[in-house]
C-alpha positions in Angstrom: 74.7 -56.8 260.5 77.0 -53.7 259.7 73.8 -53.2 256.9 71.5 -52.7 259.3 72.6 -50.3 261.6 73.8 -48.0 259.0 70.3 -48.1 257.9 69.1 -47.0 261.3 71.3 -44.8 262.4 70.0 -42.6 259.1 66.3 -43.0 259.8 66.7 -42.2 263.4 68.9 -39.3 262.5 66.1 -38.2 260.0 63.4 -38.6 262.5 65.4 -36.5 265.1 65.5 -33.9 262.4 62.0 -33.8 261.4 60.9 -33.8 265.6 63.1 -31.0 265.7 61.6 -28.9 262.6 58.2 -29.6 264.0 59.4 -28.7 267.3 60.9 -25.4 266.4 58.4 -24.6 263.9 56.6 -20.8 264.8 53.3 -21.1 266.3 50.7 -19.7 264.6 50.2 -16.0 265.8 46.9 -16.2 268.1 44.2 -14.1 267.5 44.9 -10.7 269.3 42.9 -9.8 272.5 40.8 -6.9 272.3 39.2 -5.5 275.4 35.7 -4.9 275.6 34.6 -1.7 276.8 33.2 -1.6 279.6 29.3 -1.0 279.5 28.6 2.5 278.5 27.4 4.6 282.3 23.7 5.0 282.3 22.9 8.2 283.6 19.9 8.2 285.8 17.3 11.0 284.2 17.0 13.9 286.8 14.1 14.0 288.9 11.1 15.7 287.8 10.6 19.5 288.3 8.8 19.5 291.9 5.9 22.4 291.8 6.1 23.7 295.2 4.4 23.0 297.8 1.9 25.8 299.1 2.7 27.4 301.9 1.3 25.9 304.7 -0.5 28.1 307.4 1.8 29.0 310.2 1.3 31.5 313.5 4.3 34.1 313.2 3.8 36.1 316.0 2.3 36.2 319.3 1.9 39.4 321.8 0.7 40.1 324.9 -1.3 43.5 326.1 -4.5 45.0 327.7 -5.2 46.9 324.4 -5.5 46.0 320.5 -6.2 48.6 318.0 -8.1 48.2 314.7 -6.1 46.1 313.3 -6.4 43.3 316.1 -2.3 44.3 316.9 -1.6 45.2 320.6 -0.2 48.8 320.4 1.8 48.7 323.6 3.3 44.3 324.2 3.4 43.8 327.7 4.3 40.9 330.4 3.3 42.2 333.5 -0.3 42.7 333.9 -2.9 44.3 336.9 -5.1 42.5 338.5 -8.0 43.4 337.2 -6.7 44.2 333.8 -8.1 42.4 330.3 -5.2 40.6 329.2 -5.0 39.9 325.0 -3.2 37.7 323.1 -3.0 39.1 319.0 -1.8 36.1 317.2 -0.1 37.1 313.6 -0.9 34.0 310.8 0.7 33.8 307.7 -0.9 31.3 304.5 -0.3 30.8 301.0 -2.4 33.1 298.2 -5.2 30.4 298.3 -7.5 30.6 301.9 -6.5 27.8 303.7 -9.0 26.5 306.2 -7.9 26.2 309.6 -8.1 26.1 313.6 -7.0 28.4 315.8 -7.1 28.4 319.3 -6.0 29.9 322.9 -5.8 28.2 326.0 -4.8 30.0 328.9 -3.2 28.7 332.4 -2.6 30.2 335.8 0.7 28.1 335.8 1.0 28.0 339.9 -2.7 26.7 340.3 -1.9 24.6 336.8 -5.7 25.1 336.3 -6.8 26.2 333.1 -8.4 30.1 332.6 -10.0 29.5 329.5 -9.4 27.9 325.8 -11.3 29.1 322.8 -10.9 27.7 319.4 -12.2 29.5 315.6 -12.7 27.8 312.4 -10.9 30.2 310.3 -9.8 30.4 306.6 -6.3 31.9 306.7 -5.1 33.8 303.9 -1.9 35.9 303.7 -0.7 37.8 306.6 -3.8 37.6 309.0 -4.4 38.8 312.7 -6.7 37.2 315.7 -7.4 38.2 318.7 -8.3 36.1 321.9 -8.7 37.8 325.3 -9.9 36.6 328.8 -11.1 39.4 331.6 -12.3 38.5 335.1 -14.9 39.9 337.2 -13.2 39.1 340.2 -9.7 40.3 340.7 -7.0 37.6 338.8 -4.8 36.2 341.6 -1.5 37.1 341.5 1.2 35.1 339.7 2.3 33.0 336.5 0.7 32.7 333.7 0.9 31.2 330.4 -0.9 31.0 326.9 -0.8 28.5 324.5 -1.3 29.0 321.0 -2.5 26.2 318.9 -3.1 25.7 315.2 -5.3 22.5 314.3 -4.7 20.9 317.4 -1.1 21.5 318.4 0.3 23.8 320.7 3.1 26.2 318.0 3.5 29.0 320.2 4.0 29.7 324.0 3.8 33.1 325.7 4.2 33.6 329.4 3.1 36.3 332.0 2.3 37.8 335.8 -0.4 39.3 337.0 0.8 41.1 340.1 
């Protein structure tokens, strides 16, 4: 029996010793880790060159008086007006190089009646720097009070210009 173990006690020591060589053997090196880069950045391609726009057609000015010269510009601006006085209204337009087409218009209100005076519209073709005039006169005496005129280009009311008539 003594034969036997002698003969196991070497194996067993010998498989110990080849677990343990297995065990401590070096791993292989793993394959290194390389980082991807991240997507390259797309950069959006700029907007296209905008042509501009043309210039719309626009009222710049608006004056009140009883006299225009000429040039359809009230010489002296007023906001207090006679009774029997004609009252004008020069409306200063402004376009781009290329005649636009356009309407202008007047509408004029005795503001303490709140009935309208009169309202006048043009078909125009505004061009540049332009002037219009639009005036109202009365037979009659104007009775005394507010007044108001309204200045409209296609429809809408861009300007405002108020008065009395004492």
């Amino acid at each position: 029996m003594n034969r036997i173990r002698l003969i196991a006690v070497p194996a067993a020591v010998a498989l110990c010793a080849v677990l343990a060589v297995a065990g401590c053997k070096k791993k292989e090196a793993e394959a290194p880790v390389v980082a991807t880069p991240p997507p390259a950045a797309t950069v959006a391609a700029p907007p296209p060159m905008m042509t501009p726009a043309p210039i719309a057609a626009s009222v710049t000015s608006v004056d009140l008086g009883n006299a225009a010269g000429a040039d359809m510009k009230i010489a002296t601006p007023m906001t207090t007006f006679g009774a029997k006085d004609k009252i004008i209204a020069a409306v200063g337009t402004r376009a781009g190089a290329a005649a636009t087409p356009a309407k202008i218009g007047a509408r004029w209100t005795h503001v303490d009646s709140n009935q309208t005076v009169n309202e006048e519209s043009r078909d125009v073709q505004l061009q540049g720097d332009q002037a219009w005039d639009f005036e109202i006169t009365n037979s009659k005496p104007w009775p005394t009070g507010k007044y108001k005129v309204e200045v409209m280009l296609d429809g809408s009311v861009v300007q405002t210009r108020e008065f009395d008539v004492k």
